[in-house]
C-alpha positions as CSV (number, residue, x, y, z in Angstrom):
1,X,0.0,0.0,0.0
2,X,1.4,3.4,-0.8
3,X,2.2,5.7,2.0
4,X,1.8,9.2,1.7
5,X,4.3,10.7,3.6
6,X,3.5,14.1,2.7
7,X,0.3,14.3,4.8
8,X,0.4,13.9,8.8
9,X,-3.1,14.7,10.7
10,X,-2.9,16.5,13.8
11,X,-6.1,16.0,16.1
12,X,-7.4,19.0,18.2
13,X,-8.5,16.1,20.9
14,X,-5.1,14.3,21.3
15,X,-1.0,15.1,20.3
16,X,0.0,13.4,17.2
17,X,2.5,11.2,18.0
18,X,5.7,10.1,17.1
19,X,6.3,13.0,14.6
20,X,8.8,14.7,13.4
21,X,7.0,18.0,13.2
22,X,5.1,20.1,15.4
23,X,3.3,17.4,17.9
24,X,0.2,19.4,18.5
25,X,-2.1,21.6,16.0
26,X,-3.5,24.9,17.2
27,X,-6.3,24.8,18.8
28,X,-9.7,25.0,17.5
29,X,-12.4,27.2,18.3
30,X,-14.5,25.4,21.3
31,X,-17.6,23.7,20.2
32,X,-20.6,24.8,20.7
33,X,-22.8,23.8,24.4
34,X,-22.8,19.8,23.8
35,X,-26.0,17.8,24.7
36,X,-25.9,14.2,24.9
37,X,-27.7,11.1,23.6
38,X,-30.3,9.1,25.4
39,X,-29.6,5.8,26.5
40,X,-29.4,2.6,24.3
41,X,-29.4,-0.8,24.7
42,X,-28.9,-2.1,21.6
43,X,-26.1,-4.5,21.4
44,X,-24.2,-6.0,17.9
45,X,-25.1,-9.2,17.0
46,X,-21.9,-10.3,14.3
47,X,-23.1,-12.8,12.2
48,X,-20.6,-15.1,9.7
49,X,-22.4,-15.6,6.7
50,X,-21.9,-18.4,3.7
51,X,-22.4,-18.4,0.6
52,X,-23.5,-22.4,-0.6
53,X,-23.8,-23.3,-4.1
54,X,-26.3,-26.9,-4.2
55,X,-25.5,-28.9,-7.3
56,X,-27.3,-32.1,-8.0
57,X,-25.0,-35.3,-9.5
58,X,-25.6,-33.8,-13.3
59,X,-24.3,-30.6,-11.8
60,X,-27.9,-28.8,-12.5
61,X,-28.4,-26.1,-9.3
62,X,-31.5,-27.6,-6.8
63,X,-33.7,-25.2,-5.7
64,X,-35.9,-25.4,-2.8
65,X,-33.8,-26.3,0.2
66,X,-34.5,-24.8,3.8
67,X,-32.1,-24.2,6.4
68,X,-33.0,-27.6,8.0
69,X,-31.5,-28.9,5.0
70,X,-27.9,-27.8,6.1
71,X,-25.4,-28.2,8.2
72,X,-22.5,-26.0,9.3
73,X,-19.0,-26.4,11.0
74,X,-16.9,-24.2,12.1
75,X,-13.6,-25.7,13.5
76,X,-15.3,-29.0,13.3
77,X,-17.6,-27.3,15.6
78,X,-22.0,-27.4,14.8
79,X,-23.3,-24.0,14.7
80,X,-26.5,-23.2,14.4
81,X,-28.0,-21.6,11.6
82,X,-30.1,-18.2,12.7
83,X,-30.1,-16.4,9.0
84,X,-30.9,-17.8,6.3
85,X,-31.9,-16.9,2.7
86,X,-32.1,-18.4,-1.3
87,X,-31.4,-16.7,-4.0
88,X,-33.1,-18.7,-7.6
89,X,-33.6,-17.5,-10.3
90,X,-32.4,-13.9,-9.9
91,X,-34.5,-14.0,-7.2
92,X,-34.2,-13.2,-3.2
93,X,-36.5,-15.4,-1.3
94,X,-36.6,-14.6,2.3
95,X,-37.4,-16.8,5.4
96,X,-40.5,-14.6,5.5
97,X,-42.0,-15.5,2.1
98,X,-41.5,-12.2,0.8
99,X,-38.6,-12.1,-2.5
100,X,-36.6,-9.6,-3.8
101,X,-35.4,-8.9,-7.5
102,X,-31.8,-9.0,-8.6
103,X,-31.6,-8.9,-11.7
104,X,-34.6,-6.8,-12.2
105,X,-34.3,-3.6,-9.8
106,X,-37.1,-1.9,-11.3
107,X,-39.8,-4.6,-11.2
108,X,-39.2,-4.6,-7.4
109,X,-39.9,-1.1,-7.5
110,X,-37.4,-0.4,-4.8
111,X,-34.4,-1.3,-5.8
112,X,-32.6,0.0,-2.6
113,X,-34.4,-2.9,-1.5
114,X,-31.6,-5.4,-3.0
115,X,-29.5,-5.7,-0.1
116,X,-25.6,-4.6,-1.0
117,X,-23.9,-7.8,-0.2
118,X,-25.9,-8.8,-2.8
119,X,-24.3,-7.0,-5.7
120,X,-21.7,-8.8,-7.7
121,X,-17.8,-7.4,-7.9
122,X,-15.5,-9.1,-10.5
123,X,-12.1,-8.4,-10.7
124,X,-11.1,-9.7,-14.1
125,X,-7.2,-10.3,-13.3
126,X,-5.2,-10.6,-16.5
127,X,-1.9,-12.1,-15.3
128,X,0.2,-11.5,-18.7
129,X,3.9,-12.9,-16.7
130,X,2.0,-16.1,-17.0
131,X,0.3,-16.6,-20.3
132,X,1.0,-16.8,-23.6
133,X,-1.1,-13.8,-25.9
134,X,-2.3,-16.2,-28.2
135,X,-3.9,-18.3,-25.6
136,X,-5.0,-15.2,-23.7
137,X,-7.0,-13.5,-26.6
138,X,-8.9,-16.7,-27.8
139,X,-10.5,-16.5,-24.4
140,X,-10.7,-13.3,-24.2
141,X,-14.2,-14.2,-27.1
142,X,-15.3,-16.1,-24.0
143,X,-14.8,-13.4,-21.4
144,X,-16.0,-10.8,-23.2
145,X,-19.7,-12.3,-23.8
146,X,-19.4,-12.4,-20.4
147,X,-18.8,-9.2,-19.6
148,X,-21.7,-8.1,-22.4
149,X,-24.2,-10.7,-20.3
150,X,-23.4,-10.0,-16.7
151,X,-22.1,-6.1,-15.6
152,X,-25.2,-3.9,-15.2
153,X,-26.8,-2.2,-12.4
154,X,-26.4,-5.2,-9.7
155,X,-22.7,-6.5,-11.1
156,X,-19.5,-4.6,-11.8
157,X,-16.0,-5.3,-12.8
158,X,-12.6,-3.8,-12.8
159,X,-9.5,-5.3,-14.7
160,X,-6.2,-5.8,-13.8
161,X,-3.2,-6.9,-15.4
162,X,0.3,-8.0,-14.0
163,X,3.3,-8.1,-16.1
164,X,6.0,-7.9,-13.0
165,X,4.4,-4.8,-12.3
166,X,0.6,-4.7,-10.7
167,X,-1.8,-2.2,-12.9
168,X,-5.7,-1.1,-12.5
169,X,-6.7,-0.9,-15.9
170,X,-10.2,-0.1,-15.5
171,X,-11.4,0.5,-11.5
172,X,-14.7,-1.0,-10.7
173,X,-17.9,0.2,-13.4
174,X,-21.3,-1.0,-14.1
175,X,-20.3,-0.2,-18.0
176,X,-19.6,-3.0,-19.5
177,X,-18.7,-1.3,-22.7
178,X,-16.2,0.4,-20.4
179,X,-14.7,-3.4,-20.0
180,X,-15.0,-4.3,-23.1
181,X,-12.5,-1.5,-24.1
182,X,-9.8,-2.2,-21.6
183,X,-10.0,-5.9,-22.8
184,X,-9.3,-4.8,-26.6
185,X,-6.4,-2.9,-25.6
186,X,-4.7,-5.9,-23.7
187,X,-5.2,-8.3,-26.4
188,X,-2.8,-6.1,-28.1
189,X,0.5,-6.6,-25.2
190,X,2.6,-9.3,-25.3
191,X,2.6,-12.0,-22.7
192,X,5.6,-13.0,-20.4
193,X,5.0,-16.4,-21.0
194,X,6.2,-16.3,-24.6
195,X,9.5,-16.1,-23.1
196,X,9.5,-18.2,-19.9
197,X,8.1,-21.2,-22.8
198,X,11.5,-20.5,-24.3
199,X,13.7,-20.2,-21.9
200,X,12.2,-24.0,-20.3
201,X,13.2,-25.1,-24.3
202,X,16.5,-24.1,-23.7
203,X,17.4,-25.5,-20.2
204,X,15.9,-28.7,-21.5
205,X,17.9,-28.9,-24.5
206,X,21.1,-27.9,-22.6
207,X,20.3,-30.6,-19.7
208,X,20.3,-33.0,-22.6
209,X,23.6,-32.3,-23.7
210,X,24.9,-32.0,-20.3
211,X,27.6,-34.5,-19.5
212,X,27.0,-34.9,-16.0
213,X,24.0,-34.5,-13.3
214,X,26.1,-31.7,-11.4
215,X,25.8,-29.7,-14.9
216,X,22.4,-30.3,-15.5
217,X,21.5,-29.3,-11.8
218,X,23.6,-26.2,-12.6
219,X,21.0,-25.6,-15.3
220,X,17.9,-26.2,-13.7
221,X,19.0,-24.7,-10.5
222,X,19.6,-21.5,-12.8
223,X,16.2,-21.2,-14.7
224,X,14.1,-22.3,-11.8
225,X,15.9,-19.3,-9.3
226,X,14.9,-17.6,-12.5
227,X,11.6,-18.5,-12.1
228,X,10.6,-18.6,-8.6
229,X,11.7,-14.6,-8.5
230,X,8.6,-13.8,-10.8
231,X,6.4,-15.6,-9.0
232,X,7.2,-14.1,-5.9
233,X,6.0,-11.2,-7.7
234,X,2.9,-12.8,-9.0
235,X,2.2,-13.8,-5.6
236,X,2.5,-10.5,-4.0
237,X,0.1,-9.1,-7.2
238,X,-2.7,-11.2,-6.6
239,X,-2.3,-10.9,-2.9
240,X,-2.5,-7.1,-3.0
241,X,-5.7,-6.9,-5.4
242,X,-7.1,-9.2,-3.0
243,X,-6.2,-7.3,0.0
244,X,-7.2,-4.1,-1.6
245,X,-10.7,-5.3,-1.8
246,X,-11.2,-5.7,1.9
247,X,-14.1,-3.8,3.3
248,X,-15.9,-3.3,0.7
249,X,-19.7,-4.8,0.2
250,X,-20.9,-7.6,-2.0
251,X,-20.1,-10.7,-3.6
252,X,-16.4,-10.4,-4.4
253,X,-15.2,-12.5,-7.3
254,X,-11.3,-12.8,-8.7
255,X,-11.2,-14.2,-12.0
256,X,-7.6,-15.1,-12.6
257,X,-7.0,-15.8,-16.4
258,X,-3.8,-17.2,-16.8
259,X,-1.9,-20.4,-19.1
260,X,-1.2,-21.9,-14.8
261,X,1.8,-21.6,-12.5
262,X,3.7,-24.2,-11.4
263,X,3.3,-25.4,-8.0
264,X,7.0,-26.7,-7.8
265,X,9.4,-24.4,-9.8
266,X,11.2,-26.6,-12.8
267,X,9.6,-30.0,-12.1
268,X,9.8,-30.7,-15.4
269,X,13.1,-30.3,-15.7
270,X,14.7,-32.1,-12.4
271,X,12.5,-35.4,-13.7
272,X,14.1,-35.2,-16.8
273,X,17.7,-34.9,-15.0
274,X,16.2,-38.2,-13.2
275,X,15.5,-40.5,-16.3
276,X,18.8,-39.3,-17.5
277,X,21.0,-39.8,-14.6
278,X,19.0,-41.6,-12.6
279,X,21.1,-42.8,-9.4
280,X,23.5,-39.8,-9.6
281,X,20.6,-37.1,-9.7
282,X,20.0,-34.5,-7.1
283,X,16.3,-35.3,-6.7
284,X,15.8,-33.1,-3.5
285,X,17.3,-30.0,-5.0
286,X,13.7,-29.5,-6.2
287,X,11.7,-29.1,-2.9
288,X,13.5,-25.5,-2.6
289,X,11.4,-24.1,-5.5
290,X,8.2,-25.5,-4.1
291,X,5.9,-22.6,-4.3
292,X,2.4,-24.3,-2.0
293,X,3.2,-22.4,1.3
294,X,3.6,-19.3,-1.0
295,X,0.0,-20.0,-3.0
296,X,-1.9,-21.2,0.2
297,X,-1.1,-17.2,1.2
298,X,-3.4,-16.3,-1.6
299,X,-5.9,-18.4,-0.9
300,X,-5.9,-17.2,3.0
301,X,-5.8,-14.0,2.2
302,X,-9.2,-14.8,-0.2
303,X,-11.2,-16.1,2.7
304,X,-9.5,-13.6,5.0
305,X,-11.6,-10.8,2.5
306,X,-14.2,-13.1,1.5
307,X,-12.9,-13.0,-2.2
308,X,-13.9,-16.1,-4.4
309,X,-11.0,-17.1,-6.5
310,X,-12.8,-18.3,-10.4
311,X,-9.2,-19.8,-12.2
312,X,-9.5,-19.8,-16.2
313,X,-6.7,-21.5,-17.6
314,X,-6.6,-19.8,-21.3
315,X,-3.6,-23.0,-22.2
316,X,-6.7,-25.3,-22.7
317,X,-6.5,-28.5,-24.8
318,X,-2.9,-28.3,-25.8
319,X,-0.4,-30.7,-27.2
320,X,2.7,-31.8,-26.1
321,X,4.8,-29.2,-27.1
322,X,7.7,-31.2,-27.2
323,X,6.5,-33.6,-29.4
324,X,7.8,-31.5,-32.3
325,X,10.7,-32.6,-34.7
326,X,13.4,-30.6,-33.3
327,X,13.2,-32.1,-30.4
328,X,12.7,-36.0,-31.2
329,X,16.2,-36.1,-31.1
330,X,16.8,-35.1,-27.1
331,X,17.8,-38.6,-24.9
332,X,14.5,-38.0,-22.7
333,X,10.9,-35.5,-22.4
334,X,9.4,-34.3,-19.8
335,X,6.1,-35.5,-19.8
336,X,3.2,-33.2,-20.8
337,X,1.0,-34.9,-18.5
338,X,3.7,-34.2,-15.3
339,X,4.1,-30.5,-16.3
340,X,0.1,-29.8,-16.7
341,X,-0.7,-31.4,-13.3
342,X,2.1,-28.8,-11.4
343,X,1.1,-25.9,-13.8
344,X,-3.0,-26.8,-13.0
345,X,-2.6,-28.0,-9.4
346,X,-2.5,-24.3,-7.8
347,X,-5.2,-22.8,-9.9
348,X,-7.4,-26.0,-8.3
349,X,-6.6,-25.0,-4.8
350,X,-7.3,-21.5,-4.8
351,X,-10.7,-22.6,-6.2
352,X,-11.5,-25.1,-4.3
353,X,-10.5,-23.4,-1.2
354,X,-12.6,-19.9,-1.5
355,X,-15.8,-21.6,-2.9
356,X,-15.1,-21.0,-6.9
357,X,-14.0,-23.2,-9.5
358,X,-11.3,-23.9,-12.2
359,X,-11.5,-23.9,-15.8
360,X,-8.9,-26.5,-16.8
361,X,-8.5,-28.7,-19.5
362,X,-10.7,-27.4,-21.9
363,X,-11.3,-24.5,-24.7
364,X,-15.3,-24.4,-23.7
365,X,-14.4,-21.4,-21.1
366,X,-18.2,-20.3,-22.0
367,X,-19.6,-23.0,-19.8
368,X,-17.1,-22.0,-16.9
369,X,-18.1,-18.3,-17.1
370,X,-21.8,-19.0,-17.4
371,X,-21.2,-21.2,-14.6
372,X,-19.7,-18.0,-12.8
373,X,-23.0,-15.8,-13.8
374,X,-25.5,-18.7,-12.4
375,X,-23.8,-18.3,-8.9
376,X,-24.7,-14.5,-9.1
377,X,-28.6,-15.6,-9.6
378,X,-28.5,-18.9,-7.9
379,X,-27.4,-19.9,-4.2
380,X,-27.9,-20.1,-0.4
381,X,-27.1,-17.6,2.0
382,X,-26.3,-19.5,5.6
383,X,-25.7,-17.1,8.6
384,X,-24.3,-18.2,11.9
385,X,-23.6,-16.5,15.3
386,X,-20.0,-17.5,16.2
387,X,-19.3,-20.0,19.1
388,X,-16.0,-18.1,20.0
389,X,-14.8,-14.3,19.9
390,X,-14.1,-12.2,17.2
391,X,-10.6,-12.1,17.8
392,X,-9.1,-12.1,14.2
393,X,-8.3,-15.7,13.5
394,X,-8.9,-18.0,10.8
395,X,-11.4,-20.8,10.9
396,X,-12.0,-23.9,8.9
397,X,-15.5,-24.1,7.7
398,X,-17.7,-27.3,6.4
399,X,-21.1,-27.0,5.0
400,X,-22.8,-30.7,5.0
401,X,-25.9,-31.2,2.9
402,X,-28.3,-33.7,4.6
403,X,-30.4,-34.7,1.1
404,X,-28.3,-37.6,-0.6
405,X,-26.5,-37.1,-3.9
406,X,-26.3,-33.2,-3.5
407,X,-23.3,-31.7,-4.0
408,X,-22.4,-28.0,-2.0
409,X,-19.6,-25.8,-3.0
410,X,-18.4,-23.2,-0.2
411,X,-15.7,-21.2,0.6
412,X,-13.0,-23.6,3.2
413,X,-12.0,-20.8,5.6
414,X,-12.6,-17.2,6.6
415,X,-11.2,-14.9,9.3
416,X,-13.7,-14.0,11.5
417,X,-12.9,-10.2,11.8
418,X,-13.3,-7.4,15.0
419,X,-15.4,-4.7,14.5
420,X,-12.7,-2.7,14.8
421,X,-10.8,-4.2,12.1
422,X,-13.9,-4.4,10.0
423,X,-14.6,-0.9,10.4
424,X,-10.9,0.1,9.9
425,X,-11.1,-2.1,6.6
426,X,-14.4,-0.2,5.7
427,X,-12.8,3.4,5.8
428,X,-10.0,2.4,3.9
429,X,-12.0,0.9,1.0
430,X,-14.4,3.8,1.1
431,X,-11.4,5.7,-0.4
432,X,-11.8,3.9,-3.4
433,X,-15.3,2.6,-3.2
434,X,-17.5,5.1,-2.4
435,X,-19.6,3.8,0.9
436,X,-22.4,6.3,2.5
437,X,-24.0,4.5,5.1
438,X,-25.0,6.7,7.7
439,X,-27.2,5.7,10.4
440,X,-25.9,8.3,13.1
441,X,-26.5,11.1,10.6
442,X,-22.7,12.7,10.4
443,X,-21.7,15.3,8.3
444,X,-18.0,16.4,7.7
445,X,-17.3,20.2,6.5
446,X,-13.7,21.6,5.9
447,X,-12.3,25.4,6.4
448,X,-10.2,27.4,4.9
449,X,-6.6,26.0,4.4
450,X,-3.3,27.8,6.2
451,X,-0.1,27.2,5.3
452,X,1.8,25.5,8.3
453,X,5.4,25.3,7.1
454,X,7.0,25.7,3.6
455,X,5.9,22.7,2.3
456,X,2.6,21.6,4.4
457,X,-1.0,23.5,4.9
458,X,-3.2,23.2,7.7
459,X,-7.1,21.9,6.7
460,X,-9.8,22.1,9.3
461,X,-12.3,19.7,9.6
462,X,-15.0,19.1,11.7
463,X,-17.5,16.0,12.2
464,X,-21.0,17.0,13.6
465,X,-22.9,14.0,15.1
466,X,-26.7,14.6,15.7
467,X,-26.2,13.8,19.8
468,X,-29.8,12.3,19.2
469,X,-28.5,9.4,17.3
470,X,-25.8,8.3,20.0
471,X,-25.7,6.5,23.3
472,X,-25.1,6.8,26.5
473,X,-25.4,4.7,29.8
474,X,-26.1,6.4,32.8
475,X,-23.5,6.9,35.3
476,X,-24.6,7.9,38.6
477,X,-25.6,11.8,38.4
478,X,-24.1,12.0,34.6
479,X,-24.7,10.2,30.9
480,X,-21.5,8.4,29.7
481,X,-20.4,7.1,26.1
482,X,-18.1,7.4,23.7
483,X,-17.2,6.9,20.1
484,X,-14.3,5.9,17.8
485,X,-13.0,8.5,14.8
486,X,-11.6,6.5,12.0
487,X,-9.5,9.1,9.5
488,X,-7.4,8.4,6.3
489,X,-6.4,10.3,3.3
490,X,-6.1,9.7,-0.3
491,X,-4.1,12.4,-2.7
492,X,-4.0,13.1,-5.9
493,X,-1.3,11.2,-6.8
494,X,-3.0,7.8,-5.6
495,X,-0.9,8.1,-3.0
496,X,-2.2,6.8,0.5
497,X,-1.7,8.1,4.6
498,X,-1.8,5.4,7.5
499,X,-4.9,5.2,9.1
500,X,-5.4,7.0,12.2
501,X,-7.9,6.0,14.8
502,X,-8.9,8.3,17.9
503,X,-11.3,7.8,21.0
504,X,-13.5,10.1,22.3
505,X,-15.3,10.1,25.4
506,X,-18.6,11.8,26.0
507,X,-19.8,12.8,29.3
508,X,-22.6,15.2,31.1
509,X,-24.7,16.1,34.0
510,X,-28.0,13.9,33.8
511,X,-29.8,17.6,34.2
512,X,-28.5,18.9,30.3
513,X,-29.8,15.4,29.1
514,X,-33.0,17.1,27.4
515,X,-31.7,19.5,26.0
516,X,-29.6,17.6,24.3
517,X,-31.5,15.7,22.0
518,X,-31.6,18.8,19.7
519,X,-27.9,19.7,19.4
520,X,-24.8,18.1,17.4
521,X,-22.0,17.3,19.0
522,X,-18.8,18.6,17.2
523,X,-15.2,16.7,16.9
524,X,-12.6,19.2,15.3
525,X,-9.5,17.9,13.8
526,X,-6.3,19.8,11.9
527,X,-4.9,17.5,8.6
528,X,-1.5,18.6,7.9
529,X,-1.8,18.1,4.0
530,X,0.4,19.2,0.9
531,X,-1.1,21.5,-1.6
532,X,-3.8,19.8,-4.6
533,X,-6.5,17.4,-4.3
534,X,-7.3,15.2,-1.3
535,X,-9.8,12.9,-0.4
536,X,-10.9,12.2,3.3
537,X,-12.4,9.0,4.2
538,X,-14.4,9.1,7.5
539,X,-16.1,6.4,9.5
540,X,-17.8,7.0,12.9
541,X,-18.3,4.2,15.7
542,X,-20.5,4.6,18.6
543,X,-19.3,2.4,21.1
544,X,-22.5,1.8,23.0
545,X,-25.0,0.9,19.6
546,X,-21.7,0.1,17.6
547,X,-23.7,1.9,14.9
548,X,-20.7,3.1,12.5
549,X,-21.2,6.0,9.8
550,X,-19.2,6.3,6.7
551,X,-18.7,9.7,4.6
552,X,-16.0,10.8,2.2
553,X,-15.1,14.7,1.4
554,X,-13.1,15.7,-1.0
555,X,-11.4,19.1,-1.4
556,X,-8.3,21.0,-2.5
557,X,-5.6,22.9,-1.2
558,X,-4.0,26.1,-3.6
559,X,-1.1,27.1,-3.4
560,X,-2.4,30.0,-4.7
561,X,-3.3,33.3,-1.8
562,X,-7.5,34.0,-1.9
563,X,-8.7,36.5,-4.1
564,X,-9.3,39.6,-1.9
565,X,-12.8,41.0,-2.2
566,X,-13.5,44.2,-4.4
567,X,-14.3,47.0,-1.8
């Protein structure tokens, strides 16, 4: 994540600490005569929610189940099931007997109806280190009758593509022509794995002139250190697109188009050096460039944000490519079958493991995506209450259908998040992903910049919470509360500030209670910013309702003085 170092927020309630300028902002005006809230007892109720996709032994979708129909483990552990909803045919049907359109806003009438985690998010990840553009763009038919069929008002996509570096191409739209335009432009980029194909040709025909199995080690030691290095960086891509998604709302999909990676690094190559040197041969040497621990990462940091990974493996039905007259003549092969299994093996696990599914082994990629579409209109929704704290850890998760011969698919694992670090995950997305829920009713104005060194300026803010909306417990002849202030800032530049988190208590004499339920209650802050565009990202937590708001502002600093009035 990218830092911006250039902006440093100074609270009017607390120091800033651990800077190295100015610790303290001025201070701002005082607020206004505070009321305070009345008391609530309302208490957060986290629920862990699954998504369950019910397949039949033809692998046709059953409709109709109840909740009595499932079964859920956590940690091996029963839980019981207290929400509970299908979605079939594009349609929500509630416990209630009431349903709800997704697909159709507009018949429903109401379409803020359709609940958010409802609405589809597909990141259509384009991972041009690994694939070959010839491969690539005969999918791409596929995906792009996708595209046409799904985004709309309930479904958007983005699209990324990795090439060593990590780029947004297109950030989340509901335009599918939008897609469709980013797509033609990639099919027009070369693919890393053009060269990686030749540079395996090469070790392989220098391991089979080698004379002995130190010198073909030597040469499969080299291109598989080679390797491993860009798949490091293809690890740390996917992870960050992943991460980058947390706190947002819906149902988040990674498509991952690629020709496979290799769960061990030059497999190929070290059983070759085996059938040709057989009892001299290194054969351990190749456990070092096994990449699982590195891939299972992904895949924990999918059910960590509750991403499902859907793997396309644009290779399809290939031949062995070397089974070609120029290289008939080499001692030994590797087999195709051996190299497809380590190249396909990874893509299977980070489907299997977050609840999607993986495209290998075939050119019919249009039954795969279609697949990918039904899940959208088609699946159960099983909510649980947690039999242990939300602490941050992960959790293994089993979904048992009790009706014979039905098959469920289902995410393997999640992390079972604080509210804290759900909110903090919130704020940050809302950067990027616009969020305005806003039960407590907060607004966020800014002043009038001042310059506060040479290169910084100092940018009022203040929060105004309806006092109305909060709560308080009593506390002998007073009201007590408080609330959490979540802050953090994006510039122009895409460039990023840590998130800052500050407490606030909230006290008064029980005899100013009724008056207060008219009156705001005002936080004031100072953001030490540098000069042009800035975005601030704002979440509110009450601590007694744990109700949170989210707002963003925008604004902009000049560098330029104000234009002084005509008298």
């Amino acid at each position: 994540m990218k830092r911006l170092a250039a902006l440093l927020l100074a609270l009017a309630v607390a120091p800033v600490g651990a800077q190295e300028k100015p610790p303290t902002a001025s201070k701002p005006a005082p607020a206004p005569p505070q009321g305070y809230p009345p008391v609530s007892e309302s208490v957060e109720v986290s629920i862990t929610n699954i998504e369950v996709v019910v397949t039949d032994s033809k692998g046709k979708r059953v409709p109709n189940l109840t909740k009595d129909d499932f079964q859920i483990l956590q940690d091996s552990i029963p839980q019981t099931i207290t929400n509970f909803y299908a979605v079939s045919g594009g349609r929500v049907l509630l416990e209630d007997g009431k349903t709800i359109s997704i697909e159709e806003p507009a018949i429903a009438k109401e379409p803020s109806e359709v609940p958010e985690e409802l609405k589809a998010r597909y990141v259509l990840y384009i991972d041009n280190l690994n694939i070959q553009p010839i491969n690539r763009n005969r999918m791409f038919k596929r995906l792009n009758e996708f595209v046409e069929q799904t985004v709309g008002k309930q479904a958007e996509a983005m699209v990324v593509t990795f090439n060593r570096s990590l780029k947004v191409r297109r950030k989340f739209t509901n335009d599918a022509s939008e897609i469709l335009q980013v797509l033609q432009e990639i099919e027009g980029e070369t693919g890393g794995a053009t060269s990686q194909v030749g540079d395996r040709k090469d070790a392989l025909g220098k391991i089979n002139d080698a004379q002995s199995s130190s010198e073909a080690e030597g040469i499969a030691r080299q291109y598989s250190e080679a390797y491993r290095n860009d798949l490091e960086f293809t690890v740390d891509g996917i992870k960050t697109t992943i991460d980058s998604l947390a706190g947002m709302t819906g149902r988040k999909v990674l498509v991952y188009v690629s020709d496979g990676i290799p769960q061990t690094v030059g497999l190929e190559l070290y059983d070759v050096i085996q059938q040709k040197f057989r009892e001299t041969a290194n054969t351990l040497e190749q456990f070092e460039y096994d990449m699982t621990s590195r891939y299972t990462s992904i895949v924990q940091a999918a059910n960590a944000q509750g991403v499902m990974i859907w793997a396309l493996d644009a290779s399809g039905l290939t031949v062995d490519d070397m089974m070609t007259a120029e290289n008939r003549t080499m001692d030994v092969r590797p087999s195709n079958f051996f190299s497809r299994t380590n190249t396909q093996a990874p893509l299977q696990m980070f489907a299997e493991e977050t609840g999607g599914r993986a495209a290998i082994n075939t050119n019919d990629w249009k039954s795969s995506l279609d697949e990918l579409s039904s899940d959208f209109t088609n699946f159960y929704s099983l909510g649980y209450r947690s039999s242990r704290a939300t602490v941050d850890k992960p959790h293994r998760i089993e979904v048992v259908v009790k009706r014979k011969g039905l098959t469920a698919r289902f995410r393997h694992g999640l992390v079972e998040k604080s509210v804290e670090t759900r909110t903090s995950e919130a704020v940050l997305a809302s950067l990027h992903y616009a969020r305005m829920d806003n039960p407590l009713g907060i607004s966020v104005t800014t002043g009038t910049a001042k310059p506060y060194d040479r290169d910084y300026y100092l940018m009022p803010v203040r929060i105004s919470v309806p006092i109305g909306k909060l709560g308080l417990v009593p506390s002998g002849d007073r009201y007590e509360g408080s609330f959490s202030v979540y802050f953090v800032v994006l510039d122009a530049s895409e460039k990023q500030s840590d998130l800052a988190v500050q407490r606030q208590k909230v006290e008064i004499p029980a005899k100013d209670f009724e008056k207060a339920q008219s009156k705001d209650f005002y936080y004031d802050v100072s953001l030490i910013c540098v000069p042009g565009g800035q975005k601030l990202a704002v979440a509110l937590r009450d601590t007694v309702t744990s109700q949170t708001s989210y707002v963003q502002k925008s604004f902009f600093i000049s560098v330029l003085p104000p234009e002084k009035k005509a008298s």
